[in-house]
C-alpha positions as CSV (number, residue, x, y, z in Angstrom):
1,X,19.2,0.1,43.1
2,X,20.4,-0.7,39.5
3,X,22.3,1.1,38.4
4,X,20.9,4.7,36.4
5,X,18.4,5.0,39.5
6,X,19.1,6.5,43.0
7,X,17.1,7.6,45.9
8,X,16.7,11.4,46.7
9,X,14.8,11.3,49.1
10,X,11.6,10.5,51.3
11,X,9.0,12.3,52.8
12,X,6.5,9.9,54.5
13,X,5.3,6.6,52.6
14,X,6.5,8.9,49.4
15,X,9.8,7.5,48.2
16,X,11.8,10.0,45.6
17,X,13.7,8.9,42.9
18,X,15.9,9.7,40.1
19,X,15.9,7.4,36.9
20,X,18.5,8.9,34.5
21,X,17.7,8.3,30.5
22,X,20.9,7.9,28.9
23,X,21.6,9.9,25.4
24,X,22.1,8.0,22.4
25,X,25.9,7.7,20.3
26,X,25.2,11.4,19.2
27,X,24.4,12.7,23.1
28,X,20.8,13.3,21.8
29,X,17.6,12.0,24.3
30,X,13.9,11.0,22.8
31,X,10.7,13.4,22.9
32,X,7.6,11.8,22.2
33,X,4.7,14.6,21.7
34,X,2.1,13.6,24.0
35,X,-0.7,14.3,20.9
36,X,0.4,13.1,18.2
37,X,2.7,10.6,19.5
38,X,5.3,11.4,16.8
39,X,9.1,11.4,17.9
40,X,11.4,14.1,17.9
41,X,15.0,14.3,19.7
42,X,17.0,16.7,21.9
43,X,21.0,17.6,22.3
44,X,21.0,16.4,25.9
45,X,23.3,18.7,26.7
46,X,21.2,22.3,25.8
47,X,18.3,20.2,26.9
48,X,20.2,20.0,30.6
49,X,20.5,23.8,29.8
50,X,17.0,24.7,29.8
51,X,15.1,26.1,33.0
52,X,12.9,23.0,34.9
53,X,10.2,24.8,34.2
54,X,10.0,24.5,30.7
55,X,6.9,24.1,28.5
56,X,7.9,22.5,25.0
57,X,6.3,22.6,21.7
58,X,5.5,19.3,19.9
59,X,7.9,20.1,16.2
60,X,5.4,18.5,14.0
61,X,1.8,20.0,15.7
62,X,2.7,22.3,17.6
63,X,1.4,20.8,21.0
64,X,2.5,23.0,23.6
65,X,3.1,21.1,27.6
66,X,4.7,20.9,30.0
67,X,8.6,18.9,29.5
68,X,7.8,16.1,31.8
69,X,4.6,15.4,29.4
70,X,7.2,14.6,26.2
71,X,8.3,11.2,27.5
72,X,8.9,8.7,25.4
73,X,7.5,4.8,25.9
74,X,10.7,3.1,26.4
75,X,11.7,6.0,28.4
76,X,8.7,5.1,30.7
77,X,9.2,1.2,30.6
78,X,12.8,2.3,32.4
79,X,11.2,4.2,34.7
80,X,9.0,1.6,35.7
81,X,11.6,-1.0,36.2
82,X,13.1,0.7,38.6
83,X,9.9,2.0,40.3
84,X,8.8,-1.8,39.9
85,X,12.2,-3.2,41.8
86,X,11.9,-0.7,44.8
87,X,8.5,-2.2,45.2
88,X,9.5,-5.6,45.5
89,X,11.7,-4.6,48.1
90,X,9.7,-2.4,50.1
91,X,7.6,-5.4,50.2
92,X,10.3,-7.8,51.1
93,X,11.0,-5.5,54.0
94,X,7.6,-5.0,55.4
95,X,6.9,-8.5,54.9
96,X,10.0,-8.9,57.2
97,X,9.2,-6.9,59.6
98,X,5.8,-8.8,60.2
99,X,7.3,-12.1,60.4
100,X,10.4,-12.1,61.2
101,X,12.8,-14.6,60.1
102,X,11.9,-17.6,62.4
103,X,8.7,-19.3,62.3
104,X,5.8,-18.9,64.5
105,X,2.5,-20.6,65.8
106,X,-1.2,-19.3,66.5
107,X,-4.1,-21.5,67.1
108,X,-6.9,-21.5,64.7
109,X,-10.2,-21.1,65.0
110,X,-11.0,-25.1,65.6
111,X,-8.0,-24.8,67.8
112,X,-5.2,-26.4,65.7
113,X,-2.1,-25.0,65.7
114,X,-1.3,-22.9,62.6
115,X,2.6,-22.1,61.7
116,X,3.9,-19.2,59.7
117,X,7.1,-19.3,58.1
118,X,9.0,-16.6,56.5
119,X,12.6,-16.3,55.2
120,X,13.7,-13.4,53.5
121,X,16.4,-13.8,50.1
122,X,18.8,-10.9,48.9
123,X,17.3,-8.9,46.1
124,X,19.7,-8.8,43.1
125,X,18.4,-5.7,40.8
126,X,18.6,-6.6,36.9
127,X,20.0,-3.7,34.6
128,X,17.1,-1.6,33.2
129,X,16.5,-2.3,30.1
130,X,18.4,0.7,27.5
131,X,17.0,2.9,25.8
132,X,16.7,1.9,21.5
133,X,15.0,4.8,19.6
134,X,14.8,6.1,15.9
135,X,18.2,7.3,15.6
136,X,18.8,11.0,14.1
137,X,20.0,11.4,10.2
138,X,20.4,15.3,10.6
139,X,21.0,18.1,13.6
140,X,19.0,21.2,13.2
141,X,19.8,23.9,14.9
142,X,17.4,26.5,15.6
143,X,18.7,30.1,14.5
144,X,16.4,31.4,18.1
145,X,17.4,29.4,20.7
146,X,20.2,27.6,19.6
147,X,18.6,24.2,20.8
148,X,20.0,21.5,18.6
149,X,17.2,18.9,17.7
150,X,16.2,16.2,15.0
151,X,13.0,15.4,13.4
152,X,11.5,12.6,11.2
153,X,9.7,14.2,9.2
154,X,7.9,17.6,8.2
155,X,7.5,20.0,11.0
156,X,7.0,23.8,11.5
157,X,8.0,24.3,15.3
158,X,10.9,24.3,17.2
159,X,10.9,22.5,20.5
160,X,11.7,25.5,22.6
161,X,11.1,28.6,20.9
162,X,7.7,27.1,18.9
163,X,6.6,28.8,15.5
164,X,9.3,28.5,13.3
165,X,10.3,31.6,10.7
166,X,8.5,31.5,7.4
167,X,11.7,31.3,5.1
168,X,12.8,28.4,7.6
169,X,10.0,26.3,6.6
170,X,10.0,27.2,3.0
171,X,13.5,26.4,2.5
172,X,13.1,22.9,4.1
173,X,10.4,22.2,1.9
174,X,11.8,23.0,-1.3
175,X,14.5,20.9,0.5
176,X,12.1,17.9,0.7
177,X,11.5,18.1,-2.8
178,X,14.9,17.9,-3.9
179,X,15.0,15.1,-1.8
180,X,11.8,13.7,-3.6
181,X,13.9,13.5,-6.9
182,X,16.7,12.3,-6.1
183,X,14.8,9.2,-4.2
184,X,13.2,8.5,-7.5
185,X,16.5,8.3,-9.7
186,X,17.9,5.8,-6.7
187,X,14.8,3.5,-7.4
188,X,15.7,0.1,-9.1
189,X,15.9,-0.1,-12.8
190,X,12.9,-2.2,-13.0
191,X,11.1,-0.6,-10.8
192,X,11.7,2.5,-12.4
193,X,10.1,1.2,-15.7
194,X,7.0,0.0,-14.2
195,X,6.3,3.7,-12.4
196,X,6.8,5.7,-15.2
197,X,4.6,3.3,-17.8
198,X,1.8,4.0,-14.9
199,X,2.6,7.7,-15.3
200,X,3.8,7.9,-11.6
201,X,6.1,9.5,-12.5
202,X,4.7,12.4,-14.2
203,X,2.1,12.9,-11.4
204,X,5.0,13.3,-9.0
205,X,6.8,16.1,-11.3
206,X,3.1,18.0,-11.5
207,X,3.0,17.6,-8.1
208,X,6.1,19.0,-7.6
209,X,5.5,22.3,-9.9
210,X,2.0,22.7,-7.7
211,X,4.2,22.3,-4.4
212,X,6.8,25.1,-5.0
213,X,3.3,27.5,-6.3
214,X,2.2,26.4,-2.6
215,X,5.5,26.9,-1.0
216,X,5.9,30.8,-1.9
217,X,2.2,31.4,-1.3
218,X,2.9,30.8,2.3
219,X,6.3,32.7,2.5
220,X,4.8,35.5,0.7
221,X,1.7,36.0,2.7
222,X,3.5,35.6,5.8
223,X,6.3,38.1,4.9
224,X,3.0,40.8,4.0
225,X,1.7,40.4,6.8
226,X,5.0,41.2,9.7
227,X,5.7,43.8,7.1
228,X,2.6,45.7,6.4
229,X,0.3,46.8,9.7
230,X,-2.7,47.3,6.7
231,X,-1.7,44.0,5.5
232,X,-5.7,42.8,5.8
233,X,-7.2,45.6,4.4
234,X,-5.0,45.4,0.9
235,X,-5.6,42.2,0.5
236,X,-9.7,42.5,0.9
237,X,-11.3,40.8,-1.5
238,X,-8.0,39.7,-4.0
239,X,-8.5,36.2,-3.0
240,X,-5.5,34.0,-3.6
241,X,-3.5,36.1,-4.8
242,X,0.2,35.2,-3.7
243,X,-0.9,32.2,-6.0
244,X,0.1,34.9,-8.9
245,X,3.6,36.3,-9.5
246,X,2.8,39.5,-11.4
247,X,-0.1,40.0,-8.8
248,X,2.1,39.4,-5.8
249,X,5.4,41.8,-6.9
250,X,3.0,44.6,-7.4
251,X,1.3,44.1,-3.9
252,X,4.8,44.2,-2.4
253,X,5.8,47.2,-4.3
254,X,2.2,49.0,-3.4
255,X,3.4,48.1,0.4
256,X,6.6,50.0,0.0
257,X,9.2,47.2,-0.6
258,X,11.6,46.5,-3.7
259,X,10.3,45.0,-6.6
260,X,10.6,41.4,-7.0
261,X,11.0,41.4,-10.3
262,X,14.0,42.9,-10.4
263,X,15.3,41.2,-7.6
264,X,16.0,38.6,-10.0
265,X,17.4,38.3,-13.5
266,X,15.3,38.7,-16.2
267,X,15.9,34.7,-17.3
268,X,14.7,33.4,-14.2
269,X,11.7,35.7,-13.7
270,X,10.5,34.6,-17.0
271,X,11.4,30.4,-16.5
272,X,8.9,31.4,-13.3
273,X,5.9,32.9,-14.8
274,X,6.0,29.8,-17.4
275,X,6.3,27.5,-14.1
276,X,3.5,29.1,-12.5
277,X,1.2,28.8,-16.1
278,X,2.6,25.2,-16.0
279,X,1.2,24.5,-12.6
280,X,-2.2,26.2,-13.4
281,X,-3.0,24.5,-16.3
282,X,-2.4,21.3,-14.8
283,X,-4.4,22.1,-11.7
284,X,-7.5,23.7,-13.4
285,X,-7.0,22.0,-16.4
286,X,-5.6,18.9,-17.0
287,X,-2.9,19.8,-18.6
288,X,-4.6,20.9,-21.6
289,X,-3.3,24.1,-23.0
290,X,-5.8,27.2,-23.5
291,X,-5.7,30.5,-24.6
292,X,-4.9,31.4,-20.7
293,X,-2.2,29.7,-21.4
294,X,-0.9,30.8,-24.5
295,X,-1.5,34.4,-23.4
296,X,0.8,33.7,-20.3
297,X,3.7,31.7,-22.1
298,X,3.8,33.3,-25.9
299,X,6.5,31.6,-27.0
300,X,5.4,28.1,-26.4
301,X,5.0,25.5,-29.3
302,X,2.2,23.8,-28.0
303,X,-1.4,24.5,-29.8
304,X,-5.1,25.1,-27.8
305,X,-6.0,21.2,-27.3
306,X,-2.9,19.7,-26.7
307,X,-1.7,18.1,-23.3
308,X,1.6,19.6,-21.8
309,X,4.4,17.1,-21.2
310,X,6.6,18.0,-18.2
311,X,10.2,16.3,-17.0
312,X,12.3,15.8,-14.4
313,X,14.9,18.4,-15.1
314,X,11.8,20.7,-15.7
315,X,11.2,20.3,-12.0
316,X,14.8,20.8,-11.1
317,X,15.1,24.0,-12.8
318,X,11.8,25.4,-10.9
319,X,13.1,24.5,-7.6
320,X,16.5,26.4,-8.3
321,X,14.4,29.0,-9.4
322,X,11.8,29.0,-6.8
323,X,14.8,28.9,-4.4
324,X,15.8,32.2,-5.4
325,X,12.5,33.6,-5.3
326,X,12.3,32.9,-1.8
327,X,15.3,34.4,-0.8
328,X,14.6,37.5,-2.4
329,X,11.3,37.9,-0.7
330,X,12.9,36.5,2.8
331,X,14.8,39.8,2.1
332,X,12.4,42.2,1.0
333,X,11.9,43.6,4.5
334,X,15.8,43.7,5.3
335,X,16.5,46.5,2.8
């Protein structure tokens, strides 16, 4: 056998083998979800750790199967190398053990002679081939189980423990849209120039502001609800309304938890309630300004008809914000 592949054992015409996958330079192994097909990686060594029966979760859909099902293609080509070499020599031996190793005559049907010769050759077992995945750029760990793992991209489950905690994911994607900005200012000068005359640009900074709206909507309705057991009766018919700062401080207050509002300073609870009329008048309205508005953010210049302008640093200053926002209400139910 080559070597990375051993025989364990044999019961019958059923051969048993072990094909070992190595880790890559950082000792992590490849997961491929078995639904999605996306690719997610493992510390090999708590991954060794875990019971033989475990069922994993895919990190980006949440697939949920058993371990075995989370091989990875080249993890599978390996395997089959080696399963493809014993076969050649099982052959080889049973062809062997038919013929012989000397030649031999039968008469045919028309009654010539007819002669058989067989000679077996060594078999020499190439390597199998290595293993060459998407290599990791960050180690999570997950504050459950411990399990350290890497993904490529958005995800809302850990591998072992599934479902992962609602501040967890907001953090990582006001995370992601740090990391949104600072892609943009690494973009060539030219580049640059011909994105922001096309008003890319500006779409990706409203985009932004709409984002973070998004982001504490989830955290907040998913903190309600492990808090309050009447969580679904209060919020009967108040539609979407973790979309709305005031609205959502005073829900959390009627539910018997600090007030958000002065969780945080005065200056930044005001720089969010004009982020939040920012974001609505873009999504609803184009931008334009109305007396909505106006009634929301008093002490802005702008007049009913014009178009608001947003920047870069706007967006930076709603993310550190927002940031803080979150943390307050990840630790409304702690007090």
């Amino acid at each position: 056998m080559p070597e990375g592949a051993e025989m364990v054992g044999r019961r019958g015409d059923t051969f048993e083998m072990r094909v070992s996958m190595p880790p890559d330079d950082h000792g992590f192994i490849g997961r491929q979800c078995p639904d999605c097909a996306q690719m997610f990686r493992v510390d090999a060594a708590d991954y060794e750790g875990l019971p033989d029966d475990l069922e994993l979760s895919c990190v980006y859909c949440g697939h949920h199967a058993e371990h075995t099902d989370f091989v990875t293609q080249q993890q599978i080509d390996r395997a089959r190398r080696a399963v493809g070499d014993l076969g050649v020599q099982l052959l080889g031996r049973a062809a062997e053990e038919i013929f012989g190793r000397r030649s031999k005559r039968s008469p045919g049907r028309s009654g010539f002679a007819v002669e058989v010769s067989f000679r077996s050759t060594p078999f020499y077992p190439q390597p199998l081939p290595g293993i060459d995945e998407e290599q990791l750029i960050r180690v999570r760990s997950c504050a459950g189980c411990e399990v350290r793992y890497a993904v490529f991209g958005e995800h809302r489950f850990c591998p072992v423990c599934g479902p992962l905690p609602a501040d967890v994911v907001a953090f990582d994607a006001l995370g992601a849209e740090t990391a949104r900005l600072d892609g943009l200012a690494q973009l060539p000068a030219e580049a640059v120039a011909t994105l922001r005359e096309q008003g890319v640009f500006t779409r990706l900074w409203v985009d932004t502001m709409e984002n973070l709206v998004g982001i504490v909507e989830a955290l907040a309705s998913a903190t309600f609800h492990a808090a309050v057991d009447d969580a679904a009766a209060r919020l009967k018919g108040k539609g979407n309304i973790f979309q709305r700062l005031v609205d959502t401080a005073d829900l959390f207050v009627e539910g018997g938890y600090p007030d958000l509002r002065t969780s945080l300073d005065a200056a930044t609870w005001k720089r969010l309630q004009k982020a939040w009329a920012v974001r609505h008048v873009f999504t609803h309205n184009d931008g334009i300004v109305d007396a909505k508005y106006l009634a929301k953010v008093p002490d802005n210049t702008a007049r009913p008809g014009q178009r608001l302008t947003i920047t870069e640093a706007t967006c930076r200053q709603a993310i550190t914000d927002t940031e803080a926002l979150c943390r307050a209400i990840a630790t409304l139910t702690t007090h």
